[in-house]
N, C-alpha and C positions, 0 to 999 in steps of 0.2 A: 324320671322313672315313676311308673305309677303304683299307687297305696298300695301296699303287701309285696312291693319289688323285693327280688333280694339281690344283693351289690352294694355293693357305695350307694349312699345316699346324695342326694342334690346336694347343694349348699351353698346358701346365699347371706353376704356380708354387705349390711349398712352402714353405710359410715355419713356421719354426719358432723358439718365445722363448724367447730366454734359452741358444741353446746356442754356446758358444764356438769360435773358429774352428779350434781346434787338435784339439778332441776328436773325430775320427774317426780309424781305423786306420788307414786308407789315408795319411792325413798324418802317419802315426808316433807315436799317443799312445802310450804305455804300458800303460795296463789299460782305454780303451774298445775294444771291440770292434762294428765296422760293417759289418760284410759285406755288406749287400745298398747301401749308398749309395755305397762301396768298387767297386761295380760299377758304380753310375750314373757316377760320378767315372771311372771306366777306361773309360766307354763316350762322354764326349765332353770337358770341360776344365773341370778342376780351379783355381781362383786363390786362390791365395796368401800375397796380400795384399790381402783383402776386408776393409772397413772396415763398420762406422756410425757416423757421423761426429759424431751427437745417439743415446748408445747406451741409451735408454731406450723403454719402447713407444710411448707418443704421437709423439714427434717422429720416431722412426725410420719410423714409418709412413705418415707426410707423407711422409716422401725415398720411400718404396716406391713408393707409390700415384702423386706428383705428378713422378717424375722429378727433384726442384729439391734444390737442397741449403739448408741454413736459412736462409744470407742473404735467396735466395727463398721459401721457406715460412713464414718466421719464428717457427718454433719451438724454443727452443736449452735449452729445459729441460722435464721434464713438470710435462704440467698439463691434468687431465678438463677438463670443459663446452665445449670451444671448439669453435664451429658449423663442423661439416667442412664441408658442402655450402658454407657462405659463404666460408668461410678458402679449400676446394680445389676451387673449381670445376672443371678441368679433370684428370682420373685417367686413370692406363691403362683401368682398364673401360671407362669412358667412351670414350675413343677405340676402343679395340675393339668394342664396339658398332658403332658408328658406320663401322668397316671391315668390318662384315656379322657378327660374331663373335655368337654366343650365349655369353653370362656370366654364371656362377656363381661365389659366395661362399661356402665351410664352414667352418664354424669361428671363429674370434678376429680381428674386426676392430679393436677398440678404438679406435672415433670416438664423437662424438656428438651428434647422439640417437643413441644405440645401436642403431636402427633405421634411421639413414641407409647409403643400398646404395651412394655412395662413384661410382655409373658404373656397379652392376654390376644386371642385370636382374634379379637375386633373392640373397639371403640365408638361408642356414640359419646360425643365431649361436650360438656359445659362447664368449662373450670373459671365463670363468673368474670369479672372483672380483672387481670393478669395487665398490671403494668408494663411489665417486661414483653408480651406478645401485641398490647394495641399499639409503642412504639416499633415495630420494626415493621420495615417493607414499606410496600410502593401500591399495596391492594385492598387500602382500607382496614378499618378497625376489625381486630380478633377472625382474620379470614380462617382459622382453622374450628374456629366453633360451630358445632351441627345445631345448637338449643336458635342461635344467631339465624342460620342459614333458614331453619325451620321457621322462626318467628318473621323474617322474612316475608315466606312465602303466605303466612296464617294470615298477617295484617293485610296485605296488599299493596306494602311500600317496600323497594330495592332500601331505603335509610330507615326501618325500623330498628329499634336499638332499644336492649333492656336497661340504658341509660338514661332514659329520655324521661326519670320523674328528675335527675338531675341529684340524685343522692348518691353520695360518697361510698367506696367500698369499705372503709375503715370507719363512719364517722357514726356519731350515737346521734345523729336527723333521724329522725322516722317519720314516715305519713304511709297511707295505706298504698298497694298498689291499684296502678291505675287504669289496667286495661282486664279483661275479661280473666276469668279465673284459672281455666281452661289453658292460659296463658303464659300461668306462670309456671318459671322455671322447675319448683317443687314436684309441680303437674307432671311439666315434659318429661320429667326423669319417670316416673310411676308410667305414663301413657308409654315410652318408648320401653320399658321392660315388659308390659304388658304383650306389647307388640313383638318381642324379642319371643317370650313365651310361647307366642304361638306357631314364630318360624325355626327355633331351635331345634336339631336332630332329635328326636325322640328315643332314638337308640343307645345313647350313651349319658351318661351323668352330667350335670350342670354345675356349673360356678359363674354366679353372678355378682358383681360387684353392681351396685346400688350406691352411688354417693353422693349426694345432697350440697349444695352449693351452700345453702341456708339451714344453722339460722344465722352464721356470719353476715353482717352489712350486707350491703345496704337492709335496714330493717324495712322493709316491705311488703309485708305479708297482707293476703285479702282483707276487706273490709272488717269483716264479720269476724276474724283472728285478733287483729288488731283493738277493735273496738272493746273486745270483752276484757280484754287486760288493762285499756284505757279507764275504764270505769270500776276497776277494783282500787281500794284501798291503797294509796300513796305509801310507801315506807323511805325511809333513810338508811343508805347503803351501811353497810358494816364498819367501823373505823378503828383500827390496834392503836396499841400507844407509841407505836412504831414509824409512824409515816411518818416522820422527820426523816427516817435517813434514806429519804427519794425526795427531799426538799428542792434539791440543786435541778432537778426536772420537771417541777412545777409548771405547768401550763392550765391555769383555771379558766372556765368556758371554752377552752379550744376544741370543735367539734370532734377532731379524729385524734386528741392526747393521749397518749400512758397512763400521765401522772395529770392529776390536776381535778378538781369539784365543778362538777355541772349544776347549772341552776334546778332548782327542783323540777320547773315543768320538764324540762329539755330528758333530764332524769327519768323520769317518770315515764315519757312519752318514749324516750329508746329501751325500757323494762317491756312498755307495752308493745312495742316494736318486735324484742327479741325473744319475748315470750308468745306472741302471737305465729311468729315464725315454726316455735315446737308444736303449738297447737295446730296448725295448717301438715306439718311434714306427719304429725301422730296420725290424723284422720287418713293421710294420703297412704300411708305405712299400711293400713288398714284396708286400706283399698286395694292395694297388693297383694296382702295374706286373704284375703277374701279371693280375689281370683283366682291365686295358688290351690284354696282348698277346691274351685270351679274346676278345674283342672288334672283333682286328683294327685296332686304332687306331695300334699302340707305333709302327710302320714311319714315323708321321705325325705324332705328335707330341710336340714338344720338352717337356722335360723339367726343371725349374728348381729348386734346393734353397739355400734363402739363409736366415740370421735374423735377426732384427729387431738382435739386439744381444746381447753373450757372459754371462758373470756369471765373476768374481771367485774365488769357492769358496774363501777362505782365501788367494790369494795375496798377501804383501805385508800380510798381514792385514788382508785385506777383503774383505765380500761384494756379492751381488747388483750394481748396474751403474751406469753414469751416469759411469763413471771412466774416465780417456782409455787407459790399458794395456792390453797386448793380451789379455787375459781377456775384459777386457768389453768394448772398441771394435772388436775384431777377430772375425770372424764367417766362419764356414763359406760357400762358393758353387761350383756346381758347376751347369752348364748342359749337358745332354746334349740334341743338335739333330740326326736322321736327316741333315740336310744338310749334316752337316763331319764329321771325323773323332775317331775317341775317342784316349785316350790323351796328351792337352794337358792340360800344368800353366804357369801363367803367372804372371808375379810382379809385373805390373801393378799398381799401385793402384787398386783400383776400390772403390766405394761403393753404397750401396742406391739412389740415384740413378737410377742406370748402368741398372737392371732395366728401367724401362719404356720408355727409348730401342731398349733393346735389340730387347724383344719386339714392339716398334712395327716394328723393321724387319724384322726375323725375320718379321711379317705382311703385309709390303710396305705398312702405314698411315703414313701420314705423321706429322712429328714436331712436335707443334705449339712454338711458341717459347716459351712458357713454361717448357720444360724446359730444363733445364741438365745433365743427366746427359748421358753418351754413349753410343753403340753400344760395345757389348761382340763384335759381330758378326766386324769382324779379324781379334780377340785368337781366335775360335774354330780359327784355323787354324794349324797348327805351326811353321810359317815366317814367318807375317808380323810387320812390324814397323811401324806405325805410329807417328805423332805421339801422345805419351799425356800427360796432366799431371804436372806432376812434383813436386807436392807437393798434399797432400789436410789441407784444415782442419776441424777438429773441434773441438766444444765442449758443455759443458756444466754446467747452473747445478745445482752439489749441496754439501753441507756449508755451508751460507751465502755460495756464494763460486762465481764460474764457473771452470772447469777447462779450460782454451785448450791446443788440442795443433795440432801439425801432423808430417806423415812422409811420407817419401819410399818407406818399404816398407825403407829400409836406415838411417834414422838416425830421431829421434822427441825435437821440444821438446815441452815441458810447461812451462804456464806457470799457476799455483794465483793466482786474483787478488785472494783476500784480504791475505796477506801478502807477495805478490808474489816466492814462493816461483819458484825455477826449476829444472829437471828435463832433463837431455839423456842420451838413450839410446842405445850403438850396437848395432840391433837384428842386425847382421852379426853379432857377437862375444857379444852377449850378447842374444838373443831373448828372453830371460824377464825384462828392464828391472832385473836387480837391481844394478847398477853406475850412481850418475847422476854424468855426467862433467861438469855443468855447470860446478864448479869445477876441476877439471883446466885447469890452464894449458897445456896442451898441445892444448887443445880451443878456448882462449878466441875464435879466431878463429873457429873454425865456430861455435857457437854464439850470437854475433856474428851472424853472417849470417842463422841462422832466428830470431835475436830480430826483427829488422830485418823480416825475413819478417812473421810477427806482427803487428808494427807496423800494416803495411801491410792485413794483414785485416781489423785491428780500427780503424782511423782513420776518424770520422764513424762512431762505433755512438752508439747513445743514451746510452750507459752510461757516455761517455767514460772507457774503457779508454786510451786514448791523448789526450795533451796534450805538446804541444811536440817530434814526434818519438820519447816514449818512451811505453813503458806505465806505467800510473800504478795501483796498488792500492789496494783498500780501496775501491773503487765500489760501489753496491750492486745486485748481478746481476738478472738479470729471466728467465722463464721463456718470455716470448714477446715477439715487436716491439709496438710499440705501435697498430700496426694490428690486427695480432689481437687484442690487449686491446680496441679499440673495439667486435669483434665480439660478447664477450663481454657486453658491457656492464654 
């Protein structure tokens, strides 16, 4: 719709993996620098304390798409093959549709079939490097990839491949990437919305999904990204007095570990990797909103930057995600909406959930019951103050064992259910979790109480995590309910 329309506003959601909620400037990193989402963020509300709650791709992507948090989606670990269209019948596309919206997908869905549109009336897909789809069939690597098909046709080889510097999808290798800039993935996503732009019905409202492969691995960002991060100041990751109890997962120098200490350069040079990747996706962001306002749209529509889930990088000595600390559970969000005001920072807890209640009302579509997230809508205003939840549960099955958190945004249990380890953080005093005060006698009673907490989330799971009132360790974790497993079959 164009500037001064009146209806439903556009509305376009970025979603970006794998990048952590701390690393932009505007929130005070250190050496990322954000300048243009710095702006998006000044131009409507900033929050705070954004979670994902299942902080890995698959299950994060169920809470985006279906509004539910895992109880309802029941997915609490990853895990490829599982039929989206069966598991999540009812999506924001979906409902936007159906509220008159014309809907587009670019980029990294990661459902499957790789080819299910999830609600949305079309797909251009680049869901990166997908294990689970370059093993199957008789047609060659990732035959359902357009970014693939595209790169194809741009090089002038039937065998080009976004593999070909030979970097891992999980591993902290960086080197710069190696073919024209034009090229890369980050691009194809910005160039194919652009191009979406200009053939989409003009007569009715948009929803655009925008999703980012990167700044998840391979760390490969252009020359000029990379390099500027390479030549700042070295630092050493964060360390609590707690990583003993992920000792038993130890893997030091292993390029794609969990657990385990990378030598400094190796360090250093996947910081400069994965920071260089925000800087390359900020400017390309920008490239975007700049066309939009080309266009005559910006006046109309709302603007969404959220990510699937954070990554680790060395803190605590750990990488990559799935782990309850605020590295990887805590995630960037930033919702800029012509219809409120900019300049709102809120410290709410809110969840990927939240996103499609939100943009449902944002559309004036109604909110089917199957969701359980909430309007974020409020919170967009600088004074208000509504009823919020006051504690947000999180989980997820990694290292053999599920990893049970729950936070208020100012304190944070952790509960490890193999050895039935315990973990309490106060994220006032100490934001970067490296003090766990679970034994502190001086804590025993709060802690106490969000054990109790816990209890109460996990009582009646399959897994029986709780027996008799307490949690019980040493169960063995599951990746999804047993409903979804039937779907699987």
């Amino acid at each position: 719709m164009a500037d001064g329309a009146v209806g439903p506003g556009n509305i376009v959601l970025i979603c970006v993996d794998q990048w952590r909620g701390d690393a932009l400037s505007v929130a005070g990193h250190p050496v990322v620098r954000t300048p243009h989402l710095d702006a998006l963020a000044r131009s409507g509300t900033r929050f705070t304390s954004a979670y994902s709650a299942t902080p890995t791709c698959t299950p994060a992507r169920a809470a985006l798409f279906t509004g539910q948090s895992q109880e309802r989606h029941g997915r609490v670990g990853y895990r490829d093959g599982v039929p989206f269209h069966r598991a999540h019948p009812v999506t924001l596309a979906g409902e936007l549709s159906r509220a008159g919206y014309q809907t587009q997908a670019i980029g990294k869905m990661h459902v499957y079939p790789e080819r299910s549109r999830a609600g949305f009336d079309d797909v251009r897909l680049h869901d990166g490097y997908l294990h689970h789809a370059r093993r199957r069939g008789a047609n060659g690597p990732a035959p359902a990839d357009d970014y693939l098909t595209w790169l194809h046709r741009q090089d002038g080889q039937a065998a080009a491949d976004y593999t070909e510097t030979g970097l891992n999808c999980n591993s902290v290798v960086a080197r710069p990437w190696d073919k024209a800039e034009h090229l890369h993935p980050t691009n194809w996503v910005v160039s194919e919305s652009l191009d979406w732009l200009d053939r989409r019905d003009p007569t009715v409202p948009f929803f655009l999904y925008m999703s980012f492969h990167r700044p998840h691995p391979p760390y490969d960002p252009p020359s000029w990204a990379f390099e500027q991060y390479l030549a700042a100041e070295p630092t050493e990751p964060v360390v609590g007095d707690w990583t003993g109890d992920l000792e038993a997962f130890r893997t030091d120098g292993v390029h794609d570990a969990f657990v385990g200490r990378m030598d400094p350069v190796t360090h250093h040079r996947a910081r400069a990797g994965y920071y260089g990747h925000m800087a390359h996706i900020d400017v390309q962001i920008n490239r975007f909103l700049e066309a939009l306002g080309e266009h005559g749209l910006a006046r109309d529509t709302t603007i969404v930057f959220v990510s699937d889930h954070g990554e680790m990088m060395g803190d605590h000595d750990l990488y990559r995600k799935g782990f309850p600390y605020q590295g990887s559970a805590g995630i960037p969000m930033l919702i800029s909406s012509p219809r409120h005001p900019g300049g709102v920072v809120r410290d709410e807890v809110v969840e990927l959930r939240d996103i499609m209640p939100t943009l449902l009302d944002l559309a004036g579509a109604p909110v089917p019951d199957s969701v359980d997230g909430r309007s974020l809508v409020p919170l967009l205003e600088p004074d208000s103050a509504p009823p919020w939840r006051e504690v947000l549960h999180g989980e997820h099955t990694l290292l053999k064992q599920s990893l049970q958190w729950l936070t208020d945004g100012r304190r944070k249990y952790v509960w490890l259910s193999g050895e039935g380890l315990e973990q309490f953080f106060d994220l006032v005093e100490d934001p970067q979790e490296t003090r766990n005060l679970a034994a502190d006698p001086t804590r025993a009673g709060e802690v106490a109480i969000w054990r109790a907490r816990l209890v109460e989330a996990l009582t009646d799971r399959e897994e029986g995590y709780v027996l008799d009132g307490g949690l019980v360790p040493g169960r063995t974790p599951i990746t999804e309910f047993a409903w979804v497993r039937d779907l699987i079959g």
